[in-house]
Every structure is written in C-alpha cells, then in structure tokens.
N, CA, C and O of each residue as an XYZ file, in Angstrom:
516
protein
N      15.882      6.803      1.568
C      14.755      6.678      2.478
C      13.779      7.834      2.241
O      14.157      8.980      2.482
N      12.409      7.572      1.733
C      11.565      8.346      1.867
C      11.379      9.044      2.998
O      11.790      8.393      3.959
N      10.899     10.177      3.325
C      10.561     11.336      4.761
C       9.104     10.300      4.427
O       8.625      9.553      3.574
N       8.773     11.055      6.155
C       7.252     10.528      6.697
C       6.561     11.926      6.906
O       6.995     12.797      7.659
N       5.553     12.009      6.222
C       5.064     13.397      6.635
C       4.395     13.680      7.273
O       3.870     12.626      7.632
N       3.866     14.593      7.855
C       3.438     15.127      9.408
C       1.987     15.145      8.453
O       1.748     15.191      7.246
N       0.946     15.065     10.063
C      -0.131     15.444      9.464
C      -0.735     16.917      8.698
O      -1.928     17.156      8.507
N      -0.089     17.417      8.490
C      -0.385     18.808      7.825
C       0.347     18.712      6.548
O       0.329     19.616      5.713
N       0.894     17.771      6.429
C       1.261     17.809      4.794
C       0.305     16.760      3.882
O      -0.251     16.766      2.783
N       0.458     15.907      4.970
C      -0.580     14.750      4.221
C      -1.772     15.314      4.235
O      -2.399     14.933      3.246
N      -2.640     16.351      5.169
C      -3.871     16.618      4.594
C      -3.584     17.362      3.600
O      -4.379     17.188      2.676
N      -2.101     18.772      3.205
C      -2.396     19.322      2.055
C      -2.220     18.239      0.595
O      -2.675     18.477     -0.524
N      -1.375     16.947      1.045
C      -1.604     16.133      0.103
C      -3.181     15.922     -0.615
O      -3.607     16.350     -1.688
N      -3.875     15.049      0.484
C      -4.817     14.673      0.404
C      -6.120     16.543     -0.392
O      -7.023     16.587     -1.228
N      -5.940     16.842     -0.156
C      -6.620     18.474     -0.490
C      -6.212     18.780     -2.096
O      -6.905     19.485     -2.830
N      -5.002     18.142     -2.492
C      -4.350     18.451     -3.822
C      -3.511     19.878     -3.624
O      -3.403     20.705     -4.530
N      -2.889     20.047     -2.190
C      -2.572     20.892     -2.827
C      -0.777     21.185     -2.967
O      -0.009     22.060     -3.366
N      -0.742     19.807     -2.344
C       1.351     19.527     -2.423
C       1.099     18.000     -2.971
O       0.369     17.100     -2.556
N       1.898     18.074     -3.941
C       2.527     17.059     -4.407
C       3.883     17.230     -5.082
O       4.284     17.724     -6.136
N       4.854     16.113     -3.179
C       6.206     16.207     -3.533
C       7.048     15.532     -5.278
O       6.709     14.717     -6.137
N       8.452     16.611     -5.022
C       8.546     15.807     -6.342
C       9.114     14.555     -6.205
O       9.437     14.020     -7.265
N       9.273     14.090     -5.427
C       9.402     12.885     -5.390
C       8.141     11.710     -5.895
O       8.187     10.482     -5.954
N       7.231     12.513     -6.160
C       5.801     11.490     -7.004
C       5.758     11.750     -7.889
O       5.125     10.927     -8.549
N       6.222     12.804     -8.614
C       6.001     12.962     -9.711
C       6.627     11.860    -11.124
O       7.828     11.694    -11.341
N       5.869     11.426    -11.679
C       5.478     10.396    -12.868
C       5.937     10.397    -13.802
O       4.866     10.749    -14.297
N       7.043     10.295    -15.253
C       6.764     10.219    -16.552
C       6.062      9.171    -16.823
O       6.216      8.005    -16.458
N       4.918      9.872    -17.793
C       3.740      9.153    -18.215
C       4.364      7.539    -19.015
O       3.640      6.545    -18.968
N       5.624      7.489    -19.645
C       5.976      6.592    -20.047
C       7.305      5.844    -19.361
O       8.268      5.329    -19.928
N       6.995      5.977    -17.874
C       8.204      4.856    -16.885
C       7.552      3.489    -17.042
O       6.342      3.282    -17.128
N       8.585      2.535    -17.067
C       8.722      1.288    -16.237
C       7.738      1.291    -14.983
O       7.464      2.109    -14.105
N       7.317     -0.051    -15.318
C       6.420     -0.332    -14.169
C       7.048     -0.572    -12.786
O       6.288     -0.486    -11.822
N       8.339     -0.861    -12.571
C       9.257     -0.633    -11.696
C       9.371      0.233    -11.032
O       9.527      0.149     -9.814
N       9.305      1.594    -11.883
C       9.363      2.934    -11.074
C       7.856      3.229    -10.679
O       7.842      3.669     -9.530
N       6.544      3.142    -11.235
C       5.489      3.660    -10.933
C       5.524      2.271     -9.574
O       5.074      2.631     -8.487
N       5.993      0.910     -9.665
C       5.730      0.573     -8.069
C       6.754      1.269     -6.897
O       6.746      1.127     -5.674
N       7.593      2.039     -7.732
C       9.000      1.974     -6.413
C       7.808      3.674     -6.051
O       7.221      3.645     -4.970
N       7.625      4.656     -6.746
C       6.803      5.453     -6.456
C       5.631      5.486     -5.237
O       5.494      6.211     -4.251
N       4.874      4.384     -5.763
C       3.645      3.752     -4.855
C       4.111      3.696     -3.787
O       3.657      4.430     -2.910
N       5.366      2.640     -3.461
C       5.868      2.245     -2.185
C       6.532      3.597     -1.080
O       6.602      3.626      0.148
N       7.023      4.806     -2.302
C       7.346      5.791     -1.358
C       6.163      6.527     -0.844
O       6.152      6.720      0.372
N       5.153      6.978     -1.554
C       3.685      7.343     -1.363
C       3.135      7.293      0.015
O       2.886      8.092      0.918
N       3.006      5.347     -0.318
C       2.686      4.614      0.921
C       3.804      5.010      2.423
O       3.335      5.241      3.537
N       4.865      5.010      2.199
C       5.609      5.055      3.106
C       4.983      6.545      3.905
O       4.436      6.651      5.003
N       5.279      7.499      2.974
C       5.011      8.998      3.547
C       3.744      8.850      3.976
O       3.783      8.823      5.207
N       2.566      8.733      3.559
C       1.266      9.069      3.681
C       0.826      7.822      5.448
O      -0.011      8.035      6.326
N       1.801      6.660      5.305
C       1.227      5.791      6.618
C       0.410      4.525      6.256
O      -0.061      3.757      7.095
N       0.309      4.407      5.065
C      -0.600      3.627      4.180
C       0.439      2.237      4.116
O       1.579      2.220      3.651
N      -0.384      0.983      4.782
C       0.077     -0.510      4.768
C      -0.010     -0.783      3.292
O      -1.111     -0.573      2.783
N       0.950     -1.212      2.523
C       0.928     -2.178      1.483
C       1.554     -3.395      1.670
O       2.406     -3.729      2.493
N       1.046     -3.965      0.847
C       1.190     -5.143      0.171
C       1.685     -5.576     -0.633
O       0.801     -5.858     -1.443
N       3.192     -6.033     -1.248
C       3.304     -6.532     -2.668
C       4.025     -7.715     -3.258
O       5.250     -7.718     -3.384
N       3.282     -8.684     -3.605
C       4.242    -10.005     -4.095
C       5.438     -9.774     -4.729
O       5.356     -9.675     -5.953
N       6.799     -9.633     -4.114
C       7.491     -9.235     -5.320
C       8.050    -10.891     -5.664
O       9.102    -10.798     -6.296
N       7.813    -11.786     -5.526
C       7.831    -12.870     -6.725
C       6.774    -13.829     -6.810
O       6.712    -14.705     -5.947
N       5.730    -13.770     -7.958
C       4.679    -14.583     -7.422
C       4.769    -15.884     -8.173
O       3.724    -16.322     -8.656
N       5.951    -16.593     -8.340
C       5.899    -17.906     -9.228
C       5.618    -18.761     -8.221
O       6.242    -18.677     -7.163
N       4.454    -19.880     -8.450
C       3.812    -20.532     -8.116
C       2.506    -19.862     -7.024
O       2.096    -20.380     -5.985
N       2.224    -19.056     -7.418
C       1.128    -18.321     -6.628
C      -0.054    -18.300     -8.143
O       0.090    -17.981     -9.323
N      -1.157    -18.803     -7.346
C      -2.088    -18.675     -8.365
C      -2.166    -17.191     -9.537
O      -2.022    -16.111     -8.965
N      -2.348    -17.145    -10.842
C      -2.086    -16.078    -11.334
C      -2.939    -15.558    -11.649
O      -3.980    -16.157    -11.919
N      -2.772    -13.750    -11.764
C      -3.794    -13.166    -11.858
C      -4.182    -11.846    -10.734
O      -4.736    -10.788    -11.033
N      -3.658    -12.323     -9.244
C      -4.255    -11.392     -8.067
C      -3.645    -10.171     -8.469
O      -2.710    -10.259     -9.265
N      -4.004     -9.030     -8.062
C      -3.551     -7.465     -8.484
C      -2.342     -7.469     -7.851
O      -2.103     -8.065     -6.801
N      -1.312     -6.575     -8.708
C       0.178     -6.186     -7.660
C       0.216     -5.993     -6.125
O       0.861     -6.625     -5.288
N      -0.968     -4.559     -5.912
C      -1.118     -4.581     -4.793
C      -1.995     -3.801     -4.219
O      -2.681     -2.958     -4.798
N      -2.003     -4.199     -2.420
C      -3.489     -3.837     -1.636
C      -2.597     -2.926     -0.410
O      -1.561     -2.825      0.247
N      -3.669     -2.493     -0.658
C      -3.170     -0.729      0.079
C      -4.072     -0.675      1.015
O      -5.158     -1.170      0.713
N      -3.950     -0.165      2.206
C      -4.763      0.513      3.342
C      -4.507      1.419      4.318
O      -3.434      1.429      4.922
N      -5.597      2.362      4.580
C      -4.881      2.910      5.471
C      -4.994      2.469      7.051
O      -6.002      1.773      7.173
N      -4.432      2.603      8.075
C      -4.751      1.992      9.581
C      -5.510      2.880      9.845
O      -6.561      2.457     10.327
N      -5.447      4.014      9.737
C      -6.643      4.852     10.230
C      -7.655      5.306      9.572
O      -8.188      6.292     10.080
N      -8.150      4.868      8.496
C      -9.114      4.742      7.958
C      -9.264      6.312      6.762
O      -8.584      7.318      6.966
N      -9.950      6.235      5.952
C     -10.244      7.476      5.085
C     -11.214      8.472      5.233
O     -12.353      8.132      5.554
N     -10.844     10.060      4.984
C     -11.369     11.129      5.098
C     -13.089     10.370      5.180
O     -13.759      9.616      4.475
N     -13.237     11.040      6.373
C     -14.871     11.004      6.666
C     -15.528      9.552      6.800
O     -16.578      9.107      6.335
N     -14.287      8.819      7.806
C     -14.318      7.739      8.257
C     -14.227      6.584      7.580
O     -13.961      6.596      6.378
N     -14.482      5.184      8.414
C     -14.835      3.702      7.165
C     -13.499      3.698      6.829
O     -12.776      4.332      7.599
N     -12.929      3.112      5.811
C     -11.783      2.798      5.694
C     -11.613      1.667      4.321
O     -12.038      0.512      4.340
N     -10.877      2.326      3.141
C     -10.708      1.715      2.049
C      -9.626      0.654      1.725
O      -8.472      0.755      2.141
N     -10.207     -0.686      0.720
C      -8.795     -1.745      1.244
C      -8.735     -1.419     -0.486
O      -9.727     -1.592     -1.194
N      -7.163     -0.830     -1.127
C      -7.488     -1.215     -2.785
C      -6.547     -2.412     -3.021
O      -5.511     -2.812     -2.490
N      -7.198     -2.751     -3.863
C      -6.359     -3.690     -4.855
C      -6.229     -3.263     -6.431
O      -7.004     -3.008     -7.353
N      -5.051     -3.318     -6.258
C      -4.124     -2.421     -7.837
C      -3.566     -3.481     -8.406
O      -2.864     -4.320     -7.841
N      -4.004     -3.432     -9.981
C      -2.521     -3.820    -11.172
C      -2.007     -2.887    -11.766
O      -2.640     -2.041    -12.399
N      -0.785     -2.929    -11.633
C       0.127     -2.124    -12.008
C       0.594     -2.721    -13.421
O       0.634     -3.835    -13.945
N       0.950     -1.310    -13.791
C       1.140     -1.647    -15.787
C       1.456     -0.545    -16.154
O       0.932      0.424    -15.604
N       2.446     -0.353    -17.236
C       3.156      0.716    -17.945
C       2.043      1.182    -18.600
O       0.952      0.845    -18.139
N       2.091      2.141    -19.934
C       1.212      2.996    -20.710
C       0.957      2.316    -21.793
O       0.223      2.742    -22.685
N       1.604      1.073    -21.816
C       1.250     -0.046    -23.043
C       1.076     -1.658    -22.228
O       0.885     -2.743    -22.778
N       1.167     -1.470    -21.282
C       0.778     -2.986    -20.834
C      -0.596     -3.350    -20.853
O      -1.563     -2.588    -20.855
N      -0.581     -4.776    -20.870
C      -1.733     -5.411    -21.308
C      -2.374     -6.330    -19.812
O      -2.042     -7.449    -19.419
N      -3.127     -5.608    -19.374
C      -3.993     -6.651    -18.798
C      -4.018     -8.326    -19.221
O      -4.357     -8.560    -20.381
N      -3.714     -9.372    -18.434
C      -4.208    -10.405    -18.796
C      -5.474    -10.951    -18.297
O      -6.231    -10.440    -17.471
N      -5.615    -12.292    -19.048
C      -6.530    -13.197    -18.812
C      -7.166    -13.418    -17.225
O      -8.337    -13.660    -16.931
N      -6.494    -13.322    -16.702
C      -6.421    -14.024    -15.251
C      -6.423    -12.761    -14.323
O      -7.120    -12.602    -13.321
N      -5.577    -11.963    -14.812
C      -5.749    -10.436    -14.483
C      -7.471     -9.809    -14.064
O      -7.980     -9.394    -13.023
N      -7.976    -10.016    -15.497
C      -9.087     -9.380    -15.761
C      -9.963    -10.155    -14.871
O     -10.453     -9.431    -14.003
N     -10.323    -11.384    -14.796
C     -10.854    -12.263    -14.360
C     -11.151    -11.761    -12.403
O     -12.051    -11.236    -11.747
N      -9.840    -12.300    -12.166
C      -9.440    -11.114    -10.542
C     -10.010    -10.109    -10.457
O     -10.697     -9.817     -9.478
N      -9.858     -9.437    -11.377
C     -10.312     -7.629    -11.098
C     -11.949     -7.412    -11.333
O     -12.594     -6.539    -10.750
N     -12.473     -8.303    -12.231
C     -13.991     -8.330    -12.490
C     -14.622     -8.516    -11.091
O     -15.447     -7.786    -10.541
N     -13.910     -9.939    -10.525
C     -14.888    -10.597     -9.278
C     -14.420     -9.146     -7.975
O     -15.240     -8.464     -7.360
N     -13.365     -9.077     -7.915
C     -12.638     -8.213     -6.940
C     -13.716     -6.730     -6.762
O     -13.981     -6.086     -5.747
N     -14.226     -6.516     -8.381
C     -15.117     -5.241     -8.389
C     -16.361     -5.383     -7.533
O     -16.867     -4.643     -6.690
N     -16.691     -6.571     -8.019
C     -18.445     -7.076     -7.258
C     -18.133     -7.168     -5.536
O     -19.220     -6.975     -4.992
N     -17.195     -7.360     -4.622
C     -16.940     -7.688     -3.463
C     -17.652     -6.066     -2.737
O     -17.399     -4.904     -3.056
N     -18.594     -6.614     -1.683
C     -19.094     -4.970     -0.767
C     -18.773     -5.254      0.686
O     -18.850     -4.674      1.769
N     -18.389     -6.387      0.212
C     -18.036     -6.516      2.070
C     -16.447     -7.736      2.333
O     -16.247     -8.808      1.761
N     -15.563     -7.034      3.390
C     -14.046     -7.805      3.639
C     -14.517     -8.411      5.153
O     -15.202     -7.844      6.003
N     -14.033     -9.491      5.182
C     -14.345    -10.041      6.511
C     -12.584    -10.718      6.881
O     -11.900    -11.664      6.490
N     -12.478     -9.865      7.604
C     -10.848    -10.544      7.960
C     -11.153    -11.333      9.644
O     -12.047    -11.000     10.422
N     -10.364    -12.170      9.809
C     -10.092    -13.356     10.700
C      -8.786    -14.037     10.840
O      -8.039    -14.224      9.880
N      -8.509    -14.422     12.110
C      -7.472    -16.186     12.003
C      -8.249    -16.684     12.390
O      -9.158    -16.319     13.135
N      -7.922    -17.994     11.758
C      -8.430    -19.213     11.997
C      -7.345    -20.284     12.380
O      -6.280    -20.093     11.794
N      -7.367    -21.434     13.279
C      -6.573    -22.427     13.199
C      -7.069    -23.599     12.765
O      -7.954    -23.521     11.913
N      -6.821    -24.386     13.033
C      -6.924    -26.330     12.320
C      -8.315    -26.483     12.971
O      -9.198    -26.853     12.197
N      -8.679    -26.260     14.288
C      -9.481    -26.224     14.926
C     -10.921    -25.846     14.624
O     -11.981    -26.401     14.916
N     -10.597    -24.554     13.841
C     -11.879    -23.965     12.989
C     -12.397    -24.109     11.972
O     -13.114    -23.307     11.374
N     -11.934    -25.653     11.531
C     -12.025    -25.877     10.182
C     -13.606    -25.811      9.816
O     -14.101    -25.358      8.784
N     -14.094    -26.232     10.643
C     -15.451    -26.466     10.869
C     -16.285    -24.961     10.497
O     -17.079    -24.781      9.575
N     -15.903    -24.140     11.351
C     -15.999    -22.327     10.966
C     -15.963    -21.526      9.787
O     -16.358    -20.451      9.335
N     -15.100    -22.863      9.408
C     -14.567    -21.824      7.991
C     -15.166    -22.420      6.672
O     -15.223    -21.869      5.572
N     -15.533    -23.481      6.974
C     -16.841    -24.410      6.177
C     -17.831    -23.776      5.753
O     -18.301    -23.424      4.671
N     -18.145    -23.672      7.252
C     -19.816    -22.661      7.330
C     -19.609    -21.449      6.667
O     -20.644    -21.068      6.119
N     -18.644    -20.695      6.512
C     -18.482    -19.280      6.357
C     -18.272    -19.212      5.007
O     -18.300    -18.104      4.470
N     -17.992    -20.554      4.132
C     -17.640    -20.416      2.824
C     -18.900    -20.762      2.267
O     -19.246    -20.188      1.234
N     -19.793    -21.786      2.899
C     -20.743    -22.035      2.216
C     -22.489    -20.730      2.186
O     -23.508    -20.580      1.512
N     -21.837    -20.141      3.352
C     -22.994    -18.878      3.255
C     -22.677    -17.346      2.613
O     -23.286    -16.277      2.561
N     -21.387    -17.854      2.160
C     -20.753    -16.906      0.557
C     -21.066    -16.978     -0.395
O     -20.538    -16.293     -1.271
C-alpha cells in the first residue's frame, strides 16, 4: 500500500523538491511498472485516475489514462490528462495517434448525466459541436 501524503509533502513534491523513492523510474521498465508507478503517484498525491485495464472490445486507440485532480491545480482551474503509456521503444499506433491528435485540439470538457429522457439534449449538444 502506497502512504498518502500530507499536504506539505505534496507541495514539496509539486516544488521539485522530494521525490519519494518509490517513483523513481528505470528509463528502460516495462510499461507495467511505469503504470503500477503512476497509480502509486496518483494514490499519494489525491489525483482520480482512470485506467482500462482490459480494453477488448472497446473502440481502439483511447489513451491508457485520465488523471485529475478534485481540487484542482496550483493557481486554480483544474487539469483533466489523458496519457499513453509506452516503454522507451514502444510504438504509438494508428488509432493511438489519431485519439491523441483530436484529444490535443479539445479547449473545452463538458461533463453531464443524461438519461433516455434527454435524448433529445444530447442531440442538440452534439450537433452544436
């Protein structure tokens, strides 16, 4: 089990000026370990992720994973990322790249539920996209 760190570590995180060894990287791990890494990161720092860990039959291509924080980033607003994860020789794919091109152009997230009800809502909202 990763520790959760208090706010005075995570700002000297965030400052650069602790980094546990528990993050620390060989430049040539398994993409396994740079996600099991991420996930402890996330854990300590408070940061929601996201990660398909099996995406067969899921359209292909979406990034490993989307990170956020709940309380938003230094000097307010609040960043959503979306990551592919890949060793020091992995290859981006087709579908990959494709995702990550359109994903770059996006300036604005509009999150919602919707039910059956709103189908109508969600019409309108796609067609003024």
């Amino acid at each position: 089990m990763t520790e959760v760190w208090t706010l005075e570590q995570y700002a000297a995180y965030q400052a650069g000026q602790h980094v546990p060894r528990f993050l620390t990287m060989d430049a040539s791990a398994p993409e396994e370990d740079l996600e099991e890494r991420l996930r402890q990161l996330c854990e300590a720092t408070g940061h929601y992720r996201y990660h398909t860990r099996k995406s067969t039959g899921s359209t292909p291509g979406w990034p490993d994973d989307a990170i956020v924080h709940p309380e938003g980033d230094i000097g307010g607003g609040s960043t959503l990322f979306l990551w592919e994860l890949k060793t020091a020789t992995g290859q981006v794919s087709p579908a990959q790249r494709r995702w990550l091109e359109a994903l770059e152009k996006v300036t604005r997230v509009e999150v919602g539920v919707y039910r059956p009800c709103d189908w109508e809502i969600i019409l309108e909202k796609l067609r003024r996209a």
